[in-house]
N, C-alpha and C positions, 0 to 999 in steps of 0.2 A: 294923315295917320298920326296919331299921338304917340308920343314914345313915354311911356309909362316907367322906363327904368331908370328907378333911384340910387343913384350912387353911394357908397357906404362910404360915411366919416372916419375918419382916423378914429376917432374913440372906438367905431362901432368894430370896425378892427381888430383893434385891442382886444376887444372885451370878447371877439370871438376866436382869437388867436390863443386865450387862457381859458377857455371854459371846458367844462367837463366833457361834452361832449362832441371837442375836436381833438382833447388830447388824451393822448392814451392812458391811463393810469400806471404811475410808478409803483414800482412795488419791490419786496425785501427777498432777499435770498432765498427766504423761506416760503417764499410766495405769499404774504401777508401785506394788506395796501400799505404804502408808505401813511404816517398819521399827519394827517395837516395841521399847520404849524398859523394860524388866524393870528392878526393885527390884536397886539394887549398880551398874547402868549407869552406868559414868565420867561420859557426854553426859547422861542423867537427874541422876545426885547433884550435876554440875558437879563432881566429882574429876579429880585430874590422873591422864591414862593410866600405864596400869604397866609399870615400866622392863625392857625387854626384857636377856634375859641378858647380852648384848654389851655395854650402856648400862651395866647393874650392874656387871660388872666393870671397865669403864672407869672409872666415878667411884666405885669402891672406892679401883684404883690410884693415881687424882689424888689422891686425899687422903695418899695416903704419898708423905711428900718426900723421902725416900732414895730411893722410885724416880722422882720425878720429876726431879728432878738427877741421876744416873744415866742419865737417855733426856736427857736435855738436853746432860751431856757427848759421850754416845756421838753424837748429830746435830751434834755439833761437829764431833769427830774424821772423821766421815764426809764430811762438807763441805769441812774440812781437806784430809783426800787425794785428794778430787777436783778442786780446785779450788786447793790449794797451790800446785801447777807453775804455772801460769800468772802468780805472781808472782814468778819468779826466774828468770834469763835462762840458768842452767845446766842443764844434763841431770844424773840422778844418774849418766849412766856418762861423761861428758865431764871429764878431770882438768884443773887450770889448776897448769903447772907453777911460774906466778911466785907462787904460795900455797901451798906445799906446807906442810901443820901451820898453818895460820894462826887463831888464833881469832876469834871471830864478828865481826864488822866491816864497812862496806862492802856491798859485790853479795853476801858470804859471807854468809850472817844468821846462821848455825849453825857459822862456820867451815868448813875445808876438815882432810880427814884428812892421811895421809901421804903419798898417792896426789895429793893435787891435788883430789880430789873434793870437789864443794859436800857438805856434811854435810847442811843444809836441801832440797837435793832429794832425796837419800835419804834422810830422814826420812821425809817425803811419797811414796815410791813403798814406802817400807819398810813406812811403818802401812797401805796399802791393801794388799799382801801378805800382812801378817797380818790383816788383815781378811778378807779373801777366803779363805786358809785357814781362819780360823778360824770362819767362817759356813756353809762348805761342809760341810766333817767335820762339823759339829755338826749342820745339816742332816740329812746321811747316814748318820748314824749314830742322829739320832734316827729317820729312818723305818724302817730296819733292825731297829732294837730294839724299837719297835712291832709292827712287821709278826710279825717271829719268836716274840715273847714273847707278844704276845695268841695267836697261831696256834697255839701249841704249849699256851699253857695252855686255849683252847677246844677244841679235837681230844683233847689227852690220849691215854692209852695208851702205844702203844711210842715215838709220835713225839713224844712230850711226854718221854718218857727218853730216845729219843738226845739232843734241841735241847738238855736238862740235862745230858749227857753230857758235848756239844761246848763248852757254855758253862765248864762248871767245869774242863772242859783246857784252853780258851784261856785262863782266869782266873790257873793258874797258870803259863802257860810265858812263857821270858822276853823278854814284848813288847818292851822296850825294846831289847835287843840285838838283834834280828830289825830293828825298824825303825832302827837304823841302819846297818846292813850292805843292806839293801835300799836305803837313800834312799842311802848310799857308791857301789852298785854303780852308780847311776843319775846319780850325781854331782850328785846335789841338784835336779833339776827339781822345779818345785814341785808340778806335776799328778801327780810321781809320788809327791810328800811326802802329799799327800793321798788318795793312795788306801794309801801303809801306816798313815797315821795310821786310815785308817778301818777297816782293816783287824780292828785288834785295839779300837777307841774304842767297838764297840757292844756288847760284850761285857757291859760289866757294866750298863748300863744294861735290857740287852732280860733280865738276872735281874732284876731292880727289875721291868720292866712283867709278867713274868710271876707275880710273886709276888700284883700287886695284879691282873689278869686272871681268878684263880681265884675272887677272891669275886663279878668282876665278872658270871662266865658262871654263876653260881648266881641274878641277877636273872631278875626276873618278866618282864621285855620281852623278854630272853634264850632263855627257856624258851616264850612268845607264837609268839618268830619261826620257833621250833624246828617248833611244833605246825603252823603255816601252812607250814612245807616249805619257807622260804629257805633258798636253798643257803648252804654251809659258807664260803664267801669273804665273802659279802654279809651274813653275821652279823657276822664280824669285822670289815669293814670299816665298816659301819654302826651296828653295836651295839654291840662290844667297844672298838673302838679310841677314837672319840667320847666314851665314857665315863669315857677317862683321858688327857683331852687334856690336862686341867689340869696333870696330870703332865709329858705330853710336852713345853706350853711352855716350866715352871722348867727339865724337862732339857738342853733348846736353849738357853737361854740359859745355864747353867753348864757347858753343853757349849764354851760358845764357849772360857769363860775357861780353861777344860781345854785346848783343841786348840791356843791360842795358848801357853800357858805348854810345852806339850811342844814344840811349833814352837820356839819361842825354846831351849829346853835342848837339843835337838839340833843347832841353828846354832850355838850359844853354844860346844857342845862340836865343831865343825868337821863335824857329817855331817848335818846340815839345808841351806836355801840356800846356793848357793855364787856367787862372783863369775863375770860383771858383774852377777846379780842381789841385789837384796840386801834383808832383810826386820829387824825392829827385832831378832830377836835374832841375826843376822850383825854385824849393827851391831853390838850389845854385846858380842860375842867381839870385836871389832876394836878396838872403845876399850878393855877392859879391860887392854891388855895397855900403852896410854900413858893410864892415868886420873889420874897423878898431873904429867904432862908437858904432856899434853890432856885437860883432866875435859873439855870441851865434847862428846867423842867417845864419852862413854859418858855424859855427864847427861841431852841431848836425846833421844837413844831411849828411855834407863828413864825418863823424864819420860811421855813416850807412852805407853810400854806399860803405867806405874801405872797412869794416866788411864783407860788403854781396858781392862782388867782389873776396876779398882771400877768402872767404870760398867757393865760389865755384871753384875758381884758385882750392886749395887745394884738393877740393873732386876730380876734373880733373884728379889731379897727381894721386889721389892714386886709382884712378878707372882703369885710366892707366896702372901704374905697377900691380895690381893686376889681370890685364884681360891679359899680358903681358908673355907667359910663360918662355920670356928668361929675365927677367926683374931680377935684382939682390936684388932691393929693395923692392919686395916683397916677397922675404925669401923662404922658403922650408914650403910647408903645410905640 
């Protein structure tokens, strides 16, 4: 007679002395199972939890001091033109004719132009006009040139050759003439400066998003959502667009320094802001023409608009390298 009974090894032991079902389940006061604590467990190994994406990029960015001084200037200037006027008893459109040209001095802090006007409250209504333009268009221009450029490069076909069709006519026709005969006919509003600025500003960016859209809609998440039957909007806007956000940031913020620099070279050349409003580059067509009479007239606005320019140049970079995962200059989290 054969004896058929295999003796259990010490492991085999083990492994049934802890399994589920020889041991009873522990559980909490509240009668809720105890939660199991698995090998690699932060709360088991006592590791420090892991740094969520938003967390990573933040203290990528903190360690680059170009951008941190850069977002330091810009919450300056921002502070500044909100809160400027209230230290100076002039309006920027109120002239004092016993100061006419006067240099800074006094209730003047920035002097007065030729007009009688405080220089220093239009400094202060000037940088928050380009401010606001230039946050806006860059805004709206970065959604524009996502929206079109991921859409066109996920659909493909015919509508992915017109959207390239349209893009490389508006690339070459002459924006800059267009938008100043447009902001001339308007007489310089600024709502309407910003909608020719936006006009032709998304242009070359939504070919940028569509270039890098093509290799995006070739991902496996891509191709998942396809098979499960989300519709064609809810790919894009959850799949396609999301995955080139990093993109869209740096674009926003060099969008700004873009939207303000052509801001300022259309005022500067007389068909951007016109008076009684007045923005930093009205300002500098105004002083330029007495810079050696009144430098005060044209140093305090290009002093600004340096300022507000590299500091967002700056935040650029370091939004860059920090969104950047082979980027060296932004260090090891």
């Amino acid at each position: 007679m054969t004896n058929d009974f295999n003796p259990i090894e010490p492991e085999s032991v083990e492994q049934a002395a802890i399994s589920p079902e020889t041991v009873r389940e522990t559980r909490l006061p509240d009668g809720s199972p105890t939660p199991e604590l698995t090998e690699g467990d932060p709360k088991r190994d006592g590791a420090a939890a892991p740094l969520t994406r938003r967390k990573l990029y933040m203290r990528r960015f903190m360690r680059n001091k170009g951008g941190v001084l850069g977002l330091v200037i810009l919450l300056g200037l921002i502070v500044f033109s909100i809160v400027g006027g209230f230290f100076t008893q002039w309006n920027y459109t109120d002239p004092d004719f016993l100061t006419l040209q006067q240099g800074p001095g006094g209730s003047h802090f920035f002097g007065t132009n030729q007009a009688g006007n405080d220089t220093y409250a239009q400094a202060v209504h000037g940088l928050q006009r380009s401010i606001i333009i230039g946050v806006s268009v860059s805004a709206l221009t970065t959604i524009i040139s996502a929206i079109v450029g991921a859409w066109a490069a996920y659909v493909g076909g015919r509508l992915e050759k017109l959207t390239l069709g349209l893009i490389h006519f508006l690339l070459v026709v002459p924006s800059f003439l267009i938008l100043a005969l447009i902001s001339t006919y308007f007489q310089g509003d600024w709502r309407v400066l910003i909608f020719v600025l936006t006009l032709f500003g998304w242009v070359f960016s939504a070919r940028i998003v569509w270039t890098i859209s093509t290799s995006v809609r070739e991902r496996e998440y891509v191709a998942a959502a396809e098979f499960m039957g989300v519709p064609t909007t809810k790919v894009v806007l959850r799949h396609v667009i999301p995955n080139i956000g990093s993109l869209l940031i740096v674009n926003f913020t060099l969008g700004v320094v873009s939207t303000i620099m052509s801001e300022t070279g259309l005022s500067f050349l007389g068909f951007g802001i016109k008076q009684p409003d007045v923005s930093l580059g009205s300002m500098l067509a105004d002083g330029a023409n007495s810079v050696y009479s009144a430098p005060w007239l044209f140093a305090f606005p290009s002093l600004l608009l340096v300022m507000l320019t590299v500091s967002m140049a700056l935040i650029g970079d370091g939004l860059r390298d920090a969104l950047d995962p082979n980027s060296k200059a932004g260090g090891n989290a």
